[in-house]
C-alpha positions, 0 to 999 in steps of 0.5 A: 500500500502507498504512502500518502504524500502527506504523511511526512508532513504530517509526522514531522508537524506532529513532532515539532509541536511535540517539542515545543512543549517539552520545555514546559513539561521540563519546566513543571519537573524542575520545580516540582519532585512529583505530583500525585495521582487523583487517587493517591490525592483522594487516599490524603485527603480521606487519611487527613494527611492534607487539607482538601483543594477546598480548603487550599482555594479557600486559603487563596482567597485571602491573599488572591481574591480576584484570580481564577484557579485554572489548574491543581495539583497536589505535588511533593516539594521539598519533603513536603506536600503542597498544592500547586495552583495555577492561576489567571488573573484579570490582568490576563496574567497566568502564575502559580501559587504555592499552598501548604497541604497541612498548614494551608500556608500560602506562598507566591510561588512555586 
């Protein structure tokens, strides 16, 4: 069977828009040991090792009133647990948060 002439287009559109992600992936690796899976984070949340994402938004509230949580992960970083959210202020700024799973102390950054 012939191979269609757009084949070759095709793969090699395919794997530069696969390298152009890879720095973010490398990017989130650097800052973060490991995220957990959704159920290693429910069993945490359901042992009382963590606080739940509500209350970690809830948290956010106080410092972030005004931006929109658009991505959450619950990661190990520096020996501890932490709730990585990504947020998107009004201003059309996108940055990441930093909440303490256990204490539920927030901090800027990653």
């Amino acid at each position: 069977m012939p191979v269609p002439r757009l084949f070759p287009a095709i793969l090699l559109l395919g794997l530069l828009l696969g390298a152009i992600g890879l720095p973010a992936v490398a990017a989130d690796a650097l800052r973060h040991d490991s995220c957990l899976t959704k159920a290693e984070q429910r069993a945490a949340v359901d042992a009382n090792r963590v606080i739940s994402l509500g209350q970690a938004i809830k948290s956010l509230r106080q410092y972030r009133k005004h931006s929109e949580v658009v991505r959450a992960r619950l990661c190990r970083h520096d020996e501890k647990l932490v709730y990585v959210l990504t947020l998107l202020g009004r201003s059309g700024k996108v940055v990441d948060a930093t909440i303490d799973a256990v204490s539920g102390e927030f901090h800027a950054g990653p």
